[in-house]
Kinemage of the C-alpha trace (Angstrom):
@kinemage 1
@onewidth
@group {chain A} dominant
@subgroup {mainchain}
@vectorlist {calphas} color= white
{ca unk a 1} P 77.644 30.310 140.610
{ca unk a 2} L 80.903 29.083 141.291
{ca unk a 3} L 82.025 31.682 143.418
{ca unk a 4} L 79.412 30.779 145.530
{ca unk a 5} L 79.537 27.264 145.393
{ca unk a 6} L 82.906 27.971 146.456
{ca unk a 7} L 81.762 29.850 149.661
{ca unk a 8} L 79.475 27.191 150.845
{ca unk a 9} L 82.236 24.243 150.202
{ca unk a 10} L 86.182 25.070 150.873
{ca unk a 11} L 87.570 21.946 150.323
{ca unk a 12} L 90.160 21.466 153.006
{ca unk a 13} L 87.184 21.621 155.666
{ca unk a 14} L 84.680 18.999 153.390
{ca unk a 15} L 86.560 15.992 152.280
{ca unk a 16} L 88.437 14.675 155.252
{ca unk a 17} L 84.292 14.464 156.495
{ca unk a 18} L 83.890 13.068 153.078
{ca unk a 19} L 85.942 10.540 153.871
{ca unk a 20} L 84.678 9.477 157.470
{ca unk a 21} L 81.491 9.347 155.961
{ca unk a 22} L 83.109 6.978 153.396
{ca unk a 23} L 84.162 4.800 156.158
{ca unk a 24} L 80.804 4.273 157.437
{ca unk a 25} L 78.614 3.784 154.570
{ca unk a 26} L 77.747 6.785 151.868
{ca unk a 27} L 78.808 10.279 151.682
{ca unk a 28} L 75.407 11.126 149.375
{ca unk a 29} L 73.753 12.229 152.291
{ca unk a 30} L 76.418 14.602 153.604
{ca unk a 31} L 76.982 16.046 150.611
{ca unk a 32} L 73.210 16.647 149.990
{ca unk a 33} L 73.058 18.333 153.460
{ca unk a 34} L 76.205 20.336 153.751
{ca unk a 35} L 76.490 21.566 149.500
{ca unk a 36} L 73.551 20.533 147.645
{ca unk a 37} L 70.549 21.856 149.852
{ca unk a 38} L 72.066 24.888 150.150
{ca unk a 39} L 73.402 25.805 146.966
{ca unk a 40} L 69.823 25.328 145.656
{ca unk a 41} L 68.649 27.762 148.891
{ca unk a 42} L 71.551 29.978 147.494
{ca unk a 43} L 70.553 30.014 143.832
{ca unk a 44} L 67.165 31.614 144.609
{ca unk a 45} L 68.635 34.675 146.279
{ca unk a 46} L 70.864 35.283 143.732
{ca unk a 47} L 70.057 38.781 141.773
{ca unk a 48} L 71.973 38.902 138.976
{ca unk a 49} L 70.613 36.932 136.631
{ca unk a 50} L 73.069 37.148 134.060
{ca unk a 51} L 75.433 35.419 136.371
{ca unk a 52} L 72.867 32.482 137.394
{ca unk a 53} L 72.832 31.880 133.441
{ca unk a 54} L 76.532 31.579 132.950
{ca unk a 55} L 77.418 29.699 136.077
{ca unk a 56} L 74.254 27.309 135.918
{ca unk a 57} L 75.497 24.274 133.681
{ca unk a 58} L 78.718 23.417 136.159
{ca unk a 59} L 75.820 22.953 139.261
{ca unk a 60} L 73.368 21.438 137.320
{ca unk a 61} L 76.206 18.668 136.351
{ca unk a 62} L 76.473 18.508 139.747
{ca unk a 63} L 72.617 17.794 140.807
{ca unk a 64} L 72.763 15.201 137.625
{ca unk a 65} L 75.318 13.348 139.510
{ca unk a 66} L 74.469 13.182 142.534
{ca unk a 67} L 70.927 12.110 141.091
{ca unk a 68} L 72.789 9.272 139.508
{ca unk a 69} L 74.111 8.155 142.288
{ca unk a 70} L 70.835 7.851 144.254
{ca unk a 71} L 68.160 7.738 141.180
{ca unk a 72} L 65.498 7.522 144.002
{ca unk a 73} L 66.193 10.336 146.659
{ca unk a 74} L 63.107 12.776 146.949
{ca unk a 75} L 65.655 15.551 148.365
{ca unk a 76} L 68.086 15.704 145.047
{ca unk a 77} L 64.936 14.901 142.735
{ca unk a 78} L 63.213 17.786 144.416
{ca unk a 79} L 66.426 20.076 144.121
{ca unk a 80} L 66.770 18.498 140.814
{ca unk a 81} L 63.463 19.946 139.604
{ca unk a 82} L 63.681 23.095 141.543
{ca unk a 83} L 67.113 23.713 139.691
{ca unk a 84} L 66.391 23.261 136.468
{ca unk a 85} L 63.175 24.805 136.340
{ca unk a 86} L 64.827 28.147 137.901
{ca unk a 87} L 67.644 27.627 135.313
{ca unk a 88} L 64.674 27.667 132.631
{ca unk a 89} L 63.453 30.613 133.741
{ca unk a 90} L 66.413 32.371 133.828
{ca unk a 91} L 68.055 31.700 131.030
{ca unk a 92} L 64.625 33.037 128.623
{ca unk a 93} L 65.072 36.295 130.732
{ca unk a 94} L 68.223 36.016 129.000
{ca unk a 95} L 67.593 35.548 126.012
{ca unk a 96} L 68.255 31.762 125.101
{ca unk a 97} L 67.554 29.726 122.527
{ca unk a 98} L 64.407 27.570 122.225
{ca unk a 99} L 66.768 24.501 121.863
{ca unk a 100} L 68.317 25.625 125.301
{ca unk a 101} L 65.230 25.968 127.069
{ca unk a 102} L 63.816 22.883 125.619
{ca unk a 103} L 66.349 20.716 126.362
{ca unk a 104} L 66.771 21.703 129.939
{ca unk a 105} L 63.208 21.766 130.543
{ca unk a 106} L 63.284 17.944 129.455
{ca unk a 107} L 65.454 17.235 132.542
{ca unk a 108} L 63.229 19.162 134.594
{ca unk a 109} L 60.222 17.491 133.640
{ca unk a 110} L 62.245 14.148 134.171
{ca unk a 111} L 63.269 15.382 137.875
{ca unk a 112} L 59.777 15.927 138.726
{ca unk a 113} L 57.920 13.193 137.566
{ca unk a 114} L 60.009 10.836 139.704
{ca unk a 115} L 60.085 12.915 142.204
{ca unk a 116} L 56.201 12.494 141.833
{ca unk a 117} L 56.290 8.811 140.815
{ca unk a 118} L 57.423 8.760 145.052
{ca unk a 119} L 54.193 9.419 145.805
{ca unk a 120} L 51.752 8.982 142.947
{ca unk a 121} L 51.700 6.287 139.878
{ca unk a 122} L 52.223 8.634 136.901
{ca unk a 123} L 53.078 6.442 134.673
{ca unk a 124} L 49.211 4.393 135.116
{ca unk a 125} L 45.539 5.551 134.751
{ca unk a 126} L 43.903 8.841 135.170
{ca unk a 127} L 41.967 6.258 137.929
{ca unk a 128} L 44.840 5.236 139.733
{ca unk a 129} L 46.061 8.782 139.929
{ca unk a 130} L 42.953 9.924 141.782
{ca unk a 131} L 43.188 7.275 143.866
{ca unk a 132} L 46.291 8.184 145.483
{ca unk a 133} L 45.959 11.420 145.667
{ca unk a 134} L 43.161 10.831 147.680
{ca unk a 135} L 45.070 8.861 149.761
{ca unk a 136} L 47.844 11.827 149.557
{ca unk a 137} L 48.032 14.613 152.469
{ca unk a 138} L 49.367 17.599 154.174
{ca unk a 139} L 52.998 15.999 154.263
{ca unk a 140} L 53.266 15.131 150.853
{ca unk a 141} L 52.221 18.905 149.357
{ca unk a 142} L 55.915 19.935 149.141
{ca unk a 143} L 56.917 16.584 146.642
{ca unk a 144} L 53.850 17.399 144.688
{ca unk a 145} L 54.202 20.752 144.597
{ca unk a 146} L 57.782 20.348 143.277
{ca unk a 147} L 57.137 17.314 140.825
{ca unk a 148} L 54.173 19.114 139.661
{ca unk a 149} L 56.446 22.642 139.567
{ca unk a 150} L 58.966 20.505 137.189
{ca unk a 151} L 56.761 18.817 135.034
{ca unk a 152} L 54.854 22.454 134.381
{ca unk a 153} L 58.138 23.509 133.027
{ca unk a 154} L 58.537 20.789 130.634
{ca unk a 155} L 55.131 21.468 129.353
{ca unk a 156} L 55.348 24.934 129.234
{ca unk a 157} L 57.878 24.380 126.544
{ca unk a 158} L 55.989 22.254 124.489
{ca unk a 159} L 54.080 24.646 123.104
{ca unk a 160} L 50.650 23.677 122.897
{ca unk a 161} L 51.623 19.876 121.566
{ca unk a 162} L 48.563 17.312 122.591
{ca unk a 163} L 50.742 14.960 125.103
{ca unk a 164} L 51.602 18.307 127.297
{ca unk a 165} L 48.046 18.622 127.157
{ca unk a 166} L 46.920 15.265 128.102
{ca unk a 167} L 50.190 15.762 131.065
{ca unk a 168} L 48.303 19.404 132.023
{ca unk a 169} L 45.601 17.423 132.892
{ca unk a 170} L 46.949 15.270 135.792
{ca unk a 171} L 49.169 18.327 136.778
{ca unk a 172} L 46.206 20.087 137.155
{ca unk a 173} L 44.685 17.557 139.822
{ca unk a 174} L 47.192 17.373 141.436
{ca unk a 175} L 47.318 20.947 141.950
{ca unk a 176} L 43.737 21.086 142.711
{ca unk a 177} L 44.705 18.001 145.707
{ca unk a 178} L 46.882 21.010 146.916
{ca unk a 179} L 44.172 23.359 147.513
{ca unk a 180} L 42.422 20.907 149.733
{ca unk a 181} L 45.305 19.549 151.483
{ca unk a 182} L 47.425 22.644 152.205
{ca unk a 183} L 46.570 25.634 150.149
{ca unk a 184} L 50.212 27.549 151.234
{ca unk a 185} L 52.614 25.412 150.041
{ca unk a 186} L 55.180 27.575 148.371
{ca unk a 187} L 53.553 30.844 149.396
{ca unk a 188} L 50.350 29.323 147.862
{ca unk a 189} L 51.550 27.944 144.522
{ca unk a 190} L 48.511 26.206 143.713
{ca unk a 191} L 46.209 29.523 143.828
{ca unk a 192} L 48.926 30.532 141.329
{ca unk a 193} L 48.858 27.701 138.976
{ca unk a 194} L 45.143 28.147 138.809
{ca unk a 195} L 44.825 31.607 138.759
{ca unk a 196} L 47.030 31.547 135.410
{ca unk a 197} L 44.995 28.636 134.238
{ca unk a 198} L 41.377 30.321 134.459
{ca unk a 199} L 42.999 33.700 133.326
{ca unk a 200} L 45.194 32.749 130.212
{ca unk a 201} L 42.370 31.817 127.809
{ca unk a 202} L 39.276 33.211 126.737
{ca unk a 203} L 36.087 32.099 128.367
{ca unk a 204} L 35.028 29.955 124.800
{ca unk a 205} L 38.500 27.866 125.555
{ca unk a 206} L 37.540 27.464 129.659
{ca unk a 207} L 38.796 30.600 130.790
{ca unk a 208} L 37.331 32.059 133.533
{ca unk a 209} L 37.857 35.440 134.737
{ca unk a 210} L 36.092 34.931 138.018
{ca unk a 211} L 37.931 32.731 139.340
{ca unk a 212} L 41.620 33.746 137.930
{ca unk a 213} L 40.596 36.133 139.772
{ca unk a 214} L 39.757 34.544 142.867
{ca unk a 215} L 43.168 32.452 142.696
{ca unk a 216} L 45.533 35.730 142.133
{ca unk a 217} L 44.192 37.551 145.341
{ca unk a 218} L 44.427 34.224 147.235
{ca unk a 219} L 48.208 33.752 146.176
{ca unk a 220} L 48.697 37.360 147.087
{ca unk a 221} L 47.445 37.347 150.438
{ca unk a 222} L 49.509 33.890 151.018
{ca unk a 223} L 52.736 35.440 149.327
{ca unk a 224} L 52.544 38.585 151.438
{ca unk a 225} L 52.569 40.119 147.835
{ca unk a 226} L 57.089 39.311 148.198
{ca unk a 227} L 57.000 36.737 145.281
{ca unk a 228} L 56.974 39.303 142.440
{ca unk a 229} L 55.310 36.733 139.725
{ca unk a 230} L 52.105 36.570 141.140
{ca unk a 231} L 51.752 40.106 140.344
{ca unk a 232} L 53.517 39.934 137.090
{ca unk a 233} L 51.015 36.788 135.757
{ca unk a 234} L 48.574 38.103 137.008
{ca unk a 235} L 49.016 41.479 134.993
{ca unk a 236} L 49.934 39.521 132.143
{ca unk a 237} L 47.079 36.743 132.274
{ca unk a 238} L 43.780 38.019 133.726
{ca unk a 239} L 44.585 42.009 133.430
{ca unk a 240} L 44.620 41.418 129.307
{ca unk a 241} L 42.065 39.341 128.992
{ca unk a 242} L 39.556 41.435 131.166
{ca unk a 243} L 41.312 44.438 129.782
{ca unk a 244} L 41.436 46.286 132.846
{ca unk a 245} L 44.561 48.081 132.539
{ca unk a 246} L 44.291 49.976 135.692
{ca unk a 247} L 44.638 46.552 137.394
{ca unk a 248} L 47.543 45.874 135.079
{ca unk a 249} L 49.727 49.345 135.419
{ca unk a 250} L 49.201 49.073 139.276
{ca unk a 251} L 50.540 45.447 140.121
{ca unk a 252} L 53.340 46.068 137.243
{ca unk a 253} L 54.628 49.049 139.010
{ca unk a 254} L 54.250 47.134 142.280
{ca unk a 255} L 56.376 44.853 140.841
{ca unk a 256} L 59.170 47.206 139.527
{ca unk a 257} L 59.077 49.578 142.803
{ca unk a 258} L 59.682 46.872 145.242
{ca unk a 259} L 62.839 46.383 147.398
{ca unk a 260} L 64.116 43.107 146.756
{ca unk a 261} L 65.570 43.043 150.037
{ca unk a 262} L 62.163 42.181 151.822
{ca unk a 263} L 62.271 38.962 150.566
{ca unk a 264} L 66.051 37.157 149.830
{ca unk a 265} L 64.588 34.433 149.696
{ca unk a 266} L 62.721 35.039 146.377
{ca unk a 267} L 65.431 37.392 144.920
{ca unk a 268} L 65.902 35.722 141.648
{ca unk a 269} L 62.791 35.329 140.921
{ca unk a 270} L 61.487 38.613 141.726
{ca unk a 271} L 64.459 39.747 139.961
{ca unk a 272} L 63.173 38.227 136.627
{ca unk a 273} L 59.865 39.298 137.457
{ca unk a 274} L 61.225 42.426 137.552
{ca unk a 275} L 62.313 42.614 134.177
{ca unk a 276} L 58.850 40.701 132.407
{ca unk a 277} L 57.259 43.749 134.423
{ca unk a 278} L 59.231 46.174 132.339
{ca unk a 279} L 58.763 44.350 129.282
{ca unk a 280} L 55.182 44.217 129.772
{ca unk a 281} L 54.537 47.773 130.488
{ca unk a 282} L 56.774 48.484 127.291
{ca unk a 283} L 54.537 46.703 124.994
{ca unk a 284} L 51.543 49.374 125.656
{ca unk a 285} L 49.037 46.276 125.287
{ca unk a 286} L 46.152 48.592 125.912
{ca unk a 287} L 47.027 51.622 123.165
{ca unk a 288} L 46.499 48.977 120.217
């Protein structure tokens, strides 16, 4: 991560316009544009993963302090939360430790509920919530998308404990605002989130086959099948629960055949979906 870090920022060329900018006012806003924005753009075409998880603690210092320096700024809380939670998913590809994961998935659940705290009182009643999310449209989707996207990850790694269950439950209206207000937002993220939702439990719990079902074809079609985990989920989610593992075999080995050159965009993560794929297929779910 350095190296590249390295690419984007020479230093003889940035800090004499650091320095200017000093002159006027801030240099926050430079820095976000010029470094920050795309570093985080950079991260997510990265395809060696191995490398994202031994560079990623020097640029997440870096998004922590710029964040300190402007506690408020939707672009660094939104880079904030798109950082760490790509860090998090990274680093279990790799292998890390719970107490890893957990701890950076803290920060990333920090990141994006102020990042949604912008828009949307988290902190007060279910009531309130609603009501401004009502009041919430097509130009907010990306900061709820994003604060939603790092709060997920925090409660992802709680394991089941009650208050990530009581936070799943506002995450998921926001989510559902999403679908009414603009259902593509991040290649349709929302369809996503739900189709994982209805298609991770059985039906006695409030799974729901049908529409997991309904939610995985939707984020397909809006993905352009090029962001590899909608496939791999949707294997892992909906295929086992149904048991269909013609379904299953079929999107895993679309996953693992594809050229992660039609999409650079979404390298790293199709690059760790890549590898869940594998693992998946390894575990011969269907010959127990």
């Amino acid at each position: 991560m350095q190296r590249s870090l390295a690419n984007i920022l020479p230093g003889a060329a940035f800090l004499p316009l650091c320095a200017v900018s000093l002159l006027l006012g801030s240099c926050t806003s430079l820095i976000t544009s010029l470094a920050i924005e795309p570093a985080a753009a950079n991260l997510q075409k990265q395809s060696d993963i191995e490398l994202v998880c031994e560079g990623a603690s020097s640029y997440l210092l870096m998004i922590d302090s710029m964040i300190e320096s402007k506690p408020d700024n939707r672009k660094l809380l939104k880079i904030g939360a798109q950082s760490y939670s790509g860090t998090v998913a990274a680093l279990e590809s790799c292998g890390a430790p719970e107490e890893r994961l957990r701890a950076l998935s803290t920060k990333a659940g920090l990141y994006g509920r102020r990042l949604l705290s912008t828009v949307l009182p988290v902190d007060q009643s279910i009531e309130a919530v609603d009501a401004a999310l009502g009041r919430a449209g097509a130009g907010d989707a990306d900061t709820l998308f994003w604060g939603s996207f790092g709060w997920l990850t925090w409660i992802d790694q709680q394991q089941g404990a009650p208050a990530a269950m009581a936070d799943l439950v506002v995450v998921e209206r926001i989510m559902a605002r999403l679908l009414e207000v603009d259902e593509t937002v991040e290649q349709g993220g929302p369809h996503l989130f739900f189709g994982v939702l209805y298609g991770a439990k059985p039906k006695m719990i409030g799974g729901d086959p049908e529409r997991s079902q309904y939610h995985f074809e939707k984020a397909l079609e809006l993905s352009n099948r090029s962001f590899l985990m909608v496939q791999t989920l949707y294997a892992e989610t909906y295929c086992r629960m149904v048991f269909d593992k013609d379904l299953h075999d079929r999107l895993l080995e679309e996953v693992i055949g594809f050229d992660l050159e039609r999409a650079p965009g979404n390298r790293l993560a199709n690059q760790i979906a890549k590898r869940r794929a594998r693992e998946l297929l390894d575990e011969q779910f269907f010959d127990d």
